[in-house]
N, C-alpha and C positions, 0 to 999 in steps of 0.2 A: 184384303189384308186387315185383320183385327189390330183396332190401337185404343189406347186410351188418351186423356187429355187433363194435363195438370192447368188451374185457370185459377183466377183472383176473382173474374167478375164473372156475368153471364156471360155460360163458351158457346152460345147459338152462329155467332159467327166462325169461330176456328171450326167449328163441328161443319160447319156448312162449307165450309174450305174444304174440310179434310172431306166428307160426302164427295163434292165434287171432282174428286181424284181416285173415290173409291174406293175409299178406305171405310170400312164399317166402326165406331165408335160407338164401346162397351160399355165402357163408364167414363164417369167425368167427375176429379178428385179438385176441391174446393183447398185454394191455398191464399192465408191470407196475411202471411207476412214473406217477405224477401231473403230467405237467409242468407249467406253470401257462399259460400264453401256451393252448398249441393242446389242453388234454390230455395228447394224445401227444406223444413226439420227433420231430425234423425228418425224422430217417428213416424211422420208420413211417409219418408223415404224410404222405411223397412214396410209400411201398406202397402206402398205402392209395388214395390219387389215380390212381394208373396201373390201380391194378385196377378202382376205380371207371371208369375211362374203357373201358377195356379191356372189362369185360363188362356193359355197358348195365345199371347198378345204379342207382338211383332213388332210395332211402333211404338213411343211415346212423344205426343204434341204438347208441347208448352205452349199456353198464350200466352206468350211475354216474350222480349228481347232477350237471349243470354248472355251472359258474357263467355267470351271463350271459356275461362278456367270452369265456370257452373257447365258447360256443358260436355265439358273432357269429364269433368266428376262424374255427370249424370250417366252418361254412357258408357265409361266404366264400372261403376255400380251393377247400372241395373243389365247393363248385357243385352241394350238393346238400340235401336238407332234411336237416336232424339233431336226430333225438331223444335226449333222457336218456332214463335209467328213468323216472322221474317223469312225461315226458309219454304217453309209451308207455303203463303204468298210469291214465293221466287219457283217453287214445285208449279202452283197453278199457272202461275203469268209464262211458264214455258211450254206446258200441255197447250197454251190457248196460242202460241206466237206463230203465226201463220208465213207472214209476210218476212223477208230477207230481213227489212231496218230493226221492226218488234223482236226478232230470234236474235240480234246484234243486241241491241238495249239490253236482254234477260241477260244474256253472256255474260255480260258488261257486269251488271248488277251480281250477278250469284259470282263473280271473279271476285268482287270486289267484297261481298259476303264473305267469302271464304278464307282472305288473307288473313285477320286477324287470327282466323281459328288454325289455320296450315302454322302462322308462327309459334300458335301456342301448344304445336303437337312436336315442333320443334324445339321449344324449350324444352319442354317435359322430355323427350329424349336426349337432351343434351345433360339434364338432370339425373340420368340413368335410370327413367321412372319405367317401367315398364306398361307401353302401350296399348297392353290389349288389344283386341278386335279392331282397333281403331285405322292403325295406317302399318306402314314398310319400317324402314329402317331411318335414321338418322338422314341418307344422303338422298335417296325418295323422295324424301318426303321437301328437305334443299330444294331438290333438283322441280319437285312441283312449284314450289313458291316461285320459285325464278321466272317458271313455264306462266306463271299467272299472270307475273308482270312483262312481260312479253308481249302473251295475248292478250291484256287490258291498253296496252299501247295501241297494237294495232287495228283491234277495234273503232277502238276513239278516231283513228284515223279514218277508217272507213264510213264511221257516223260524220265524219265534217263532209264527206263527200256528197253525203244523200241531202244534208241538212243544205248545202250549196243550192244541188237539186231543186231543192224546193221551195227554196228562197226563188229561185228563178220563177217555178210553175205560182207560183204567190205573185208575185210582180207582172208575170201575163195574165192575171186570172183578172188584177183592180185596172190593168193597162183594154182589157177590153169591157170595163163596166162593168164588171161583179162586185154584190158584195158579200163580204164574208160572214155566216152564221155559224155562231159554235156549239153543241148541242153539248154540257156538261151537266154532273151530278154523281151520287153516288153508284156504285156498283149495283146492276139489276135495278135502277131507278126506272128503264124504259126505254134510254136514250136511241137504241136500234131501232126499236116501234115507232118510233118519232121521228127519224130518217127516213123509215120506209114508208109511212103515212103521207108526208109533205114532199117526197120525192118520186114516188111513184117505183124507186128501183128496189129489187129484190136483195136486198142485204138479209145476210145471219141474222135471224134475231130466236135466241135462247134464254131460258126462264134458270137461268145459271147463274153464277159472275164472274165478272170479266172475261165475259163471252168476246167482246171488241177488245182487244188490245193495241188494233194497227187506224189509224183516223180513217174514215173513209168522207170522201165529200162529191157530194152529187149537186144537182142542179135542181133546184126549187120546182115543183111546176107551176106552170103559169100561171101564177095570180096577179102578177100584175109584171106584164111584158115589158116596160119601160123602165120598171126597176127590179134589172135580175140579181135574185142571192144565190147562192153557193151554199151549200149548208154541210155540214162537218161534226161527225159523229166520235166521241174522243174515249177514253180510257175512264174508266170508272176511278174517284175518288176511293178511299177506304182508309180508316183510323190510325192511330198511332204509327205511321210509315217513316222511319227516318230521311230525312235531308238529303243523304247519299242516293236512296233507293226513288225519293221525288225526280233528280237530277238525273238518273239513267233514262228517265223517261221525258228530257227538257221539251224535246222537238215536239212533240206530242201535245205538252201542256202551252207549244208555242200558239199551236193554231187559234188556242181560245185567249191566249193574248193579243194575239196581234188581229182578231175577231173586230167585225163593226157593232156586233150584237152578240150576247152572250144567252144560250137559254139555259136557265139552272132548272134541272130537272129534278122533284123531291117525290117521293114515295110514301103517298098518303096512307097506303094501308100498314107500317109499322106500327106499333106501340108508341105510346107517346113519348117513355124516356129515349127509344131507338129512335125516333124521328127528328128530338131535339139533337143527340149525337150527330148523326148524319148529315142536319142540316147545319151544324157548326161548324164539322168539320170538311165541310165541303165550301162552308164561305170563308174559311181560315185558308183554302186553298187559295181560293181567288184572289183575295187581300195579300199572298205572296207576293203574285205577279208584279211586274215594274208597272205595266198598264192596266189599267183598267175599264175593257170597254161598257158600253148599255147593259144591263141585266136586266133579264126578264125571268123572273119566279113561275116555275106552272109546279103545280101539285098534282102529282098523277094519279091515277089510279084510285080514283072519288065514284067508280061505278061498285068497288068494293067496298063501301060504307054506307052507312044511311046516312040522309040531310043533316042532322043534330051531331054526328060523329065527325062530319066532314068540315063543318063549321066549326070545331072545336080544331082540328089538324091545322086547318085556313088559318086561325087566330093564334095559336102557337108560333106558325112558320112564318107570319108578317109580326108577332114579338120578336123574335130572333134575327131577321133580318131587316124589319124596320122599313120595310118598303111592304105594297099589296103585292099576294100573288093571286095568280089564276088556277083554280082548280078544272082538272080538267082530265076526263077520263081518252088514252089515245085509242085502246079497244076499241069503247064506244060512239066514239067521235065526238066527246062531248065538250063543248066551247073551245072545241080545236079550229073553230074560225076567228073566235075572243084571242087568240096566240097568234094567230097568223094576223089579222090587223093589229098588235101590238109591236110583231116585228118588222113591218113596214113604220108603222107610226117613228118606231124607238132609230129608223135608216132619217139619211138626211130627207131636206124636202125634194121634190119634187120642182124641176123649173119649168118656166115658159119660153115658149123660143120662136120667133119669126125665121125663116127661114128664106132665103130667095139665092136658086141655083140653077144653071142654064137649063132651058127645054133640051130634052134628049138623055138627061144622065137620068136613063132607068136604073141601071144595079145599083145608081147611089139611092133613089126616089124608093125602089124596091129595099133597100136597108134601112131605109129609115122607118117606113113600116113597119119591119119585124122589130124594132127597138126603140119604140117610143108609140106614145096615142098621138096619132090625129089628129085634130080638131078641127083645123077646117083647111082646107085645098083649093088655089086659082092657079090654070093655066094662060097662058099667054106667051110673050115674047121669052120671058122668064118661067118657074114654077114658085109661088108664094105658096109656103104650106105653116101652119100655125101648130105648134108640137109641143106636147108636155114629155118632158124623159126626167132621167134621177140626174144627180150632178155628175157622176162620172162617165155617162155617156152623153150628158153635152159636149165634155173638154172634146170627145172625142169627134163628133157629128160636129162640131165645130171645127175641126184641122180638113174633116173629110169635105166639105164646105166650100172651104177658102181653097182648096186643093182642084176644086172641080171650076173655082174661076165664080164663085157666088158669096153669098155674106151673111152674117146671121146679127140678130138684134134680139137681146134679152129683155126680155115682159115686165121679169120679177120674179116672185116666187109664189108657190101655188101649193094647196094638199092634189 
């Protein structure tokens, strides 16, 4: 389908939107004041009409928010559907919504998009405006508003159910010693690359955006058995999103709140104004949240720059966020070990633990093994074993312990 795209600034991202839905974009009309009626002015407004007639164009994309009335105008003008950014963004986020809770959230969101404009197609018919192409009749159109508030009820309901859900699977995940890792950042920063590298599992990963819409969280591999993470792959960040549209997605941005470690993932091969955007508006997200866990900075995608380009990206993105980060290509594996001892480093420490539990409790003697190092082992009437684990599977090797009829004595603390 041939569109066009009305923009104020550079349209490489709404284009890039619109691409990824498959839309072919012909031209891209530069607009640089807000009129209020159409948008644009009378003049561009009649360019834009002739061109639309002139080469068989189907869509037009605004990058910008409309208000309902610019957009009843727009569409009755020019005779053609017109999108904002915002629906554009609610088009892709539904192509991409795989999973039941993500296809709930988009519902959620484009319902909630739509009232304003469903009342304003209702005024206009109550004004005797004549509708156009646009919608049905007066009581249609009633009759959908109502349907919307309806199914935005019952949605909501359905999202407290999952959110229940996972609040549970969250509470068994830190009750058996995990901790939580959050993998955020802008859209196409990487974040699936970076799940699948440190995880070893076969997750989606597409040179798209917002290819992940739904979290996924997998289980770290083994680098250090005594303190297991969980790591958690989340929704890409992206510009000027309204408050509303943030909040359909709360559950989602819960995971990297209520995170022990947060990895903000940034994308070293943009341009340097696109970089400074991206990276603003991705720590404007963070600084939302009520909490705020550890962060850790990695710059990705430094195998596509040279040394001098990359060093200029590095010193930009620790101006802006005021802390180092790590540059680090996830393609080529490169100081993806400098990340991974950052994320342990930035977890609690590490304790020491005497341990002393009757001879014979192998499955316990055998689980301690798998969840903690060693150090040193005596058998006798008793078993004394000397063990470094993370803090939350001490609480825990301590109940299983005292449980088996034995007793534990803390060392201290240790890396």
């Amino acid at each position: 389908m041939r569109g066009i795209v009305i923009s104020k600034n550079d349209a490489k991202e709404i284009m890039a939107l619109a691409n990824s839905l498959g839309y072919e974009i012909v031209k891209v009309f530069s607009q640089k004041k807000n009129e209020t009626a159409h948008y644009i002015g009378k003049g561009k407004l009649q360019e834009v009409k002739e061109f639309i007639e002139n080469n068989e164009i189907e869509i037009v994309f605004v990058d910008d928010e409309l208000k309902p009335s610019q957009w009843y105008n727009l569409e009755d003008f020019l005779e053609r559907k017109v999108y904002d950014r915002i629906r554009l963004i609610l088009e892709v986020f539904a192509d991409r919504a795989n999973r039941k809770e993500a296809k709930l959230q988009v519902k959620l969101a484009k319902l909630r998009y739509e009232k304003p404009f469903v009342r304003e197609l209702i005024h206009r018919l109550k004004e005797k405006e004549r509708p156009g192409f646009l919608a049905g009749g007066e009581y249609m159109v009633a009759d959908y508003y109502e349907m919307i508030k309806r199914q935005m009820k019952r949605i909501k309901e359905e999202l407290k159910k999952i959110e229940k859900e996972r609040e549970v699977r969250r509470k068994d995940r830190k009750e058996k010693g995990f901790y939580l890792v959050s993998i955020a950042g802008y859209t196409n920063a990487g974040k699936s690359s970076l799940l699948k590298l440190l995880t070893g599992e076969n997750v989606l990963v597409e040179e798209r955006l917002f290819s992940t819409l739904s979290t996924t969280t997998s289980k770290m591999k083994n680098f250090r058995k005594y303190k297991p993470v969980l790591l958690t792959d989340t929704v890409g960040f992206i510009k000027n999103l309204p408050h509303w549209l943030i909040d359909a997605f709360h559950s989602t941005l819960e995971e990297i709140e209520l995170s022990d470690v947060v990895i903000l993932l940034v994308d070293a091969s943009d341009e340097m104004e696109e970089l400074k955007e991206k990276t603003l508006t991705s720590m404007r997200e963070l600084k939302r949240m009520e909490k705020h866990p550890e962060t850790i900075v990695a710059l990705n995608k430094i195998d596509l720059l040279d040394e001098d380009t990359a060093m200029k990206r590095k010193r930009l993105v620790e101006e802006l966020i005021g802390k180092q980060c790590i540059p680090i290509s996830i393609k080529n594996r490169i100081n993806v070990d400098r990340l991974i001892y950052k994320i342990y480093e930035k977890l609690p420490s590490e304790i020491e633990m005497e341990i002393y539990i009757p001879n014979g409790e192998y499955e316990l003697i055998k689980w301690i093994y798998e969840k903690a190092e060693v150090e040193e082992m005596e058998s006798g009437e008793e078993i004394k074993m000397k063990i470094r684990c993370s803090e939350r599977i001490a609480k825990i090797m301590e109940g299983k312990c005292r449980k088996a009829g034995g007793k534990v004595r803390l060392n201290g603390y240790g890396r």
